[in-house]
N, C-alpha and C positions, 0 to 999 in steps of 0.2 A: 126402535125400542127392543130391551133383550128380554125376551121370554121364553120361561121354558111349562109347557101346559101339557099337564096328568089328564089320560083318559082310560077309560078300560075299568073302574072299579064297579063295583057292584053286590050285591048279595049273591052268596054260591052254598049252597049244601056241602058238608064235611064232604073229602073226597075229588071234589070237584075242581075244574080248573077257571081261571083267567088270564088275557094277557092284557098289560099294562102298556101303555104308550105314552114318550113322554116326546113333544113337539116342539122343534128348536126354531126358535126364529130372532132375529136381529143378530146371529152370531153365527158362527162355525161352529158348528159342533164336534168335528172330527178332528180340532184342533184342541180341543178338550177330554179329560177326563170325565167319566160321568156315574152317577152313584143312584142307588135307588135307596131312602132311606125308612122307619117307618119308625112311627109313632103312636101309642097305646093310650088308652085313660090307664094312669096310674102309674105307668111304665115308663124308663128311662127312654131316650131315642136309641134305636137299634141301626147301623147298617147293615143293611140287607147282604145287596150284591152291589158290582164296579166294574169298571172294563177300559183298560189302561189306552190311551187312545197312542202310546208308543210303541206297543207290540200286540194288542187286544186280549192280552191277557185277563184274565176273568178271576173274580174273589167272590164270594159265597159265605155268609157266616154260615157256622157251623146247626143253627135252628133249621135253616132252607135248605141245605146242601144234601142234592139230588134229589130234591122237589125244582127248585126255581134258575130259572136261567137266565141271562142278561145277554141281549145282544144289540147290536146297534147297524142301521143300514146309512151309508155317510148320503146319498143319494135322495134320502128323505130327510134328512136332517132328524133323523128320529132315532131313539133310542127305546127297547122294549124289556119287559118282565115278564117271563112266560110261567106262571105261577101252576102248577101240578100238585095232586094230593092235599090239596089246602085241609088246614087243620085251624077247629075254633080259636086257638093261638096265634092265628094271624092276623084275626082283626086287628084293623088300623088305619091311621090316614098314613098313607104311601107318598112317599113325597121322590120327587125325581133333583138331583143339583147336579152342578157342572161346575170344576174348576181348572183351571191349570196343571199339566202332566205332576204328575207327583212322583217319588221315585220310586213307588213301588203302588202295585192298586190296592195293595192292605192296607199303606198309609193312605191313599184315599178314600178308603171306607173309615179311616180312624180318625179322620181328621177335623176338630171341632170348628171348622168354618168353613163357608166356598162361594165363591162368585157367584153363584146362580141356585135363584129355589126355584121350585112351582109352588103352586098353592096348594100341592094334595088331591089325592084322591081317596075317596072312603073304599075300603074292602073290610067287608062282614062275612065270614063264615057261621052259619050257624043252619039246623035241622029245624 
């Protein structure tokens, strides 16, 4: 069975950090592309970050970028979110997906569908 399962979220004070982890199992992961997406009450779905499983090249929307970082160890089949300076603007449920290389990791953060969800993970910033 293919699952991809969110862990790491939680409440954090403005400023603070988290790392996200998201756990591959029934599949390769390193044969995939893999995105971290999030989703707000009220708010469109945002992609986060991505990391190209062709070259590991990394994308970062412009909200996160040089706060958060996306890396992946093929060895655990796990893929991480290393969330820095978190800001009450990130609340969300964090979802992790996996699809097939895509040709660029920007089209894999743009891409309105993918082979693989998790179920989310909630992260709250708030004082």
């Amino acid at each position: 069975q293919v699952q991809l399962v969110e862990s790491g979220g939680g409440l954090v004070q403005p400023g603070g950090s988290l790392r996200l982890s998201c756990a591959a199992s029934g599949f390769t992961s390193e044969n995939y592309d893999i995105g971290w997406f999030r989703q707000a009450p009220g708010k469109e779905r945002e992609g986060v970050s991505c990391i190209s499983v062709s070259d590991g090249s990394t994308y970062a929307a412009d909200s996160v970028k040089g706060r958060f970082t996306i890396s992946r160890d093929n060895a655990k089949n796990t893929v991480y979110l290393q969330m820095n300076s978190l800001k009450p603007e990130d609340t969300a449920v964090y979802y992790c997906v996996a699809d097939v290389p895509h040709p660029s990791v920007q089209a894999m953060c743009a891409s309105p569908r993918y082979d693989f969800w998790g179920q989310g993970t909630q992260v709250t910033v708030s004082s």
